[in-house]
N, C-alpha and C positions, 0 to 999 in steps of 0.2 A: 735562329738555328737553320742550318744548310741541312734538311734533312733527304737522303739520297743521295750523296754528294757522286759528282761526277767528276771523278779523279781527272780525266783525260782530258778536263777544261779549267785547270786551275793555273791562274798565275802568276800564283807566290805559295812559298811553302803553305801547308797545312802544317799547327803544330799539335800531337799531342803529349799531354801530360798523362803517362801511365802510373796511375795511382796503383792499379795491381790489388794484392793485398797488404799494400803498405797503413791500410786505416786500424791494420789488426782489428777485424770486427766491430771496429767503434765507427757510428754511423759520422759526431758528432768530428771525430777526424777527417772522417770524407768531407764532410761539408766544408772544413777548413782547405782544402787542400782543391776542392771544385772552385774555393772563393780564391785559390792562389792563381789557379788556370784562366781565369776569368780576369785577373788583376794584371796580369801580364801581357796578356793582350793574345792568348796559347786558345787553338780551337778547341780543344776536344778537351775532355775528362775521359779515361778509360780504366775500366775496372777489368780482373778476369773473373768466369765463371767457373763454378764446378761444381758436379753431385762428387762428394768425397767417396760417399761408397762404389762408385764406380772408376772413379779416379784413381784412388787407392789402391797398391798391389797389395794382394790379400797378408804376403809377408811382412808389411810395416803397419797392417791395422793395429795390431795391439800392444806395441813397442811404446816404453813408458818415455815420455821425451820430459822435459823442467818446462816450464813456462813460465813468464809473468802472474798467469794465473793458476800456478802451483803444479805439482806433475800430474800427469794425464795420457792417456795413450794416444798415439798421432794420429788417429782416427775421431775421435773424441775431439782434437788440438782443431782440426784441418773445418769439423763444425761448426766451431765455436768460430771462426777467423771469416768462414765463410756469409755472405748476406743473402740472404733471401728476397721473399715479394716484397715486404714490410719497408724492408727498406730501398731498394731499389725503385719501389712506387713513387720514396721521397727524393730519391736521386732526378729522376723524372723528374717529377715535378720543380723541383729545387733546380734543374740546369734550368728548364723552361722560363723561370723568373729571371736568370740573368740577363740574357741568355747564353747559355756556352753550350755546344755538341757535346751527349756523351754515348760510350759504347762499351763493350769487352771482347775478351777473347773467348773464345769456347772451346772449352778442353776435353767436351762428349757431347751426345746426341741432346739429352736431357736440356742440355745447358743452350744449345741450340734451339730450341724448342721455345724453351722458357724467353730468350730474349727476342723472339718472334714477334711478343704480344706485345713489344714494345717499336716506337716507331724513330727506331735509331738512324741514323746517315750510313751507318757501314757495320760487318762483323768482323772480327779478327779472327786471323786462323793463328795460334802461336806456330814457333818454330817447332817444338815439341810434337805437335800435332801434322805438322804438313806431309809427311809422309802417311796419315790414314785417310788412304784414299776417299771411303764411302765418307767420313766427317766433312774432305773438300769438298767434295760432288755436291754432297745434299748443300752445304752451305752456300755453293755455286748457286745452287736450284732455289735457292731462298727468294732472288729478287731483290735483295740488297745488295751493294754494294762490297766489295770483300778487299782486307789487306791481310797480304801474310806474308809472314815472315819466313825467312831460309836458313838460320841458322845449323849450327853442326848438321847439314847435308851434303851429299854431294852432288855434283853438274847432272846426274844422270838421277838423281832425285827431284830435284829442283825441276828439270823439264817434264818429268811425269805428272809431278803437279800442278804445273801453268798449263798443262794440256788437257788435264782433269778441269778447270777452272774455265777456259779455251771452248768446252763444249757445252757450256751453257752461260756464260757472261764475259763480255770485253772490258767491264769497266772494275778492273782492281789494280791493285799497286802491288807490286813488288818491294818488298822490306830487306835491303841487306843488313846481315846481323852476323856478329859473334856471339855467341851465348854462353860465353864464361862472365861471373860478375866478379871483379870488374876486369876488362879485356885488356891483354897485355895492346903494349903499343904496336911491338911489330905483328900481331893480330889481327887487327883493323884489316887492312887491305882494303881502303878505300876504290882503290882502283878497278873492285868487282862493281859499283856503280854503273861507267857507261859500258863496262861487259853488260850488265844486264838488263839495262836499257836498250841495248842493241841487238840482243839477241834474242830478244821474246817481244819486241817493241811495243814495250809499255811503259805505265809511268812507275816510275821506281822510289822509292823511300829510304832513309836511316834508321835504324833503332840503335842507340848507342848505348851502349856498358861502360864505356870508358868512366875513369875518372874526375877528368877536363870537360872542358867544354872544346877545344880548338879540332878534335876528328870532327866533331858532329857540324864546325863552321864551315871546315873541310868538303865536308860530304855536300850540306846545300849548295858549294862552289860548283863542285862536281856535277850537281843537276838533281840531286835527290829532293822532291815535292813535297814528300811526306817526311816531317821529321818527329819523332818518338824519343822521349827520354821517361826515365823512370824518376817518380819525385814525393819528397817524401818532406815532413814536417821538420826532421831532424835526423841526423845520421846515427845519431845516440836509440835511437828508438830500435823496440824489437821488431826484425824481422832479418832476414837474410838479403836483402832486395836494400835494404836501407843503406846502406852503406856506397853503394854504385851508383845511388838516386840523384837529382839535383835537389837541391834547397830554397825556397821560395826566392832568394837575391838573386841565386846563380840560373834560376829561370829568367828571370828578367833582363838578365845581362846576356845569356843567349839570344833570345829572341833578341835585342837590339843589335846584338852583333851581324846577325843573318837578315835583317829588315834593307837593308841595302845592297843584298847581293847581286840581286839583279843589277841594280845603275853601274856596281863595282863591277861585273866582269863584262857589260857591253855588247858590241857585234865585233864578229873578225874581219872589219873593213876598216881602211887605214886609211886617214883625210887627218888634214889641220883642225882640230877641234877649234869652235868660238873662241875659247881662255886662253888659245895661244896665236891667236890672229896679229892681235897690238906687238906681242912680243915679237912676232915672224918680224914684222915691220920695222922694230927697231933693231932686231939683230941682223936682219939679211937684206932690210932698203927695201923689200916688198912680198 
């Protein structure tokens, strides 16, 4: 396990597998799904955190929703989906045996707090969250390592929070994101990659929504370090995230597909490669 990771010295992608709440509260799906991240040859396992009661606007605490596990008010729902010490301690432990990195995002203070006592490589800020300022800072001020994500922001959001981030840690990644699931194609905008590598000069990441697989090939072309998909046992399964997720084959065929990107895209200097030396010779005499 890379614990501390120093984004600013990696050189090949980091992958993670955002498990999310895709185990629906079931420990025994997580563990299925840390053994897919692990089988693939994917760094991380990543979960999110949350206290519901403070997550939660107080107008959808008591709102009856259907479940799997019969109706219940989304307060009660968000509980029940949510993992605690119990299991978390086994998650811990459980990457440690493989070994694979894992981490989440933190959606309040609490949840920050809580994965403090654990000795992760990095915290995630979601996109959701990047605009609360005090949530960056203190997470800045952690001493860990930090990715976050930029989704539905704007430029003049986005650089409030790399300068919040800026005044107590160098070493985070920037995540370009859409956060519709799953993201239309002319959405993407890949092209905000070396914008934002260049503009805040750090190291930048993917988190993809898409459908495919070919934006997120895309993006590691483009220079993105970190790459993030959401993944999930089966797209039949409940959850709202399921659906946009990859599937244990379609992880595996990512990752092979991006394993070679670096040899594929090269340097921009221009010579007779080796393989075509014999050929120069037999077509131009020398």
């Amino acid at each position: 396990m890379n614990n501390k990771i120093n984004f600013n010295k990696l050189k090949k992608p980091y992958f993670i597998g955002e498990i999310g709440i895709n185990h629906n509260g079931d420990i025994s799906v997580a563990k299925k799904l840390i053994d897919a991240v692990h089988a693939c040859g994917w760094s991380c396992a990543k979960f999110q955190k949350r206290n519901p009661d403070v997550c939660v606007p107080e107008h959808q605490k008591n709102i009856l929703r259907q479940t799997p596990w019969g109706e219940m008010t989304y307060i009660n729902y968000k509980h029940k989906i949510e993992f605690e010490k119990e299991q978390y301690d086994f998650i811990d432990d459980y990457c440690r045996q493989k070994p694979v990195d894992w981490s989440a995002s933190v959606w309040d203070f609490d949840s920050l707090e809580f994965l403090m006592q654990y000795d992760i490589p990095f915290i995630k800020i979601p996109s959701a969250m990047m605009t609360c300022g005090e949530l960056v800072t203190e997470t800045a001020k952690s001493g860990r390592p930090v990715i976050m994500s930029t989704g539905m922001s704007s430029l003049s959001e986005v650089d409030t929070a790399v300068n919040n981030l800026l005044k107590h840690t160098g070493n985070f990644v920037l995540m370009h994101t859409n956060s519709s699931y799953p993201t239309p194609k002319e959405e993407i905008n890949l092209s905000l990659i070396p914008f934002l590598k260049n503009r805040y000069d750090c190291v930048v990441g993917y988190s993809g929504h898409e459908e495919d697989l070919e934006p997120t090939v895309i993006a590691a072309a483009m220079g993105a370090m970190v790459i993030e998909r959401h993944i999930t046992l089966s797209h039949n399964m409940w959850g709202t995230d399921q659906k946009s997720s990859l599937e244990i084959l379609a992880m595996d065929i990512l990752y092979k597909r991006i394993q070679d990107i670096d040899k594929i895209m090269g340097e921009p200097i221009k010579k007779v490669t080796k393989s075509e030396i014999q050929i120069r010779k037999k077509l131009r005499g020398k």
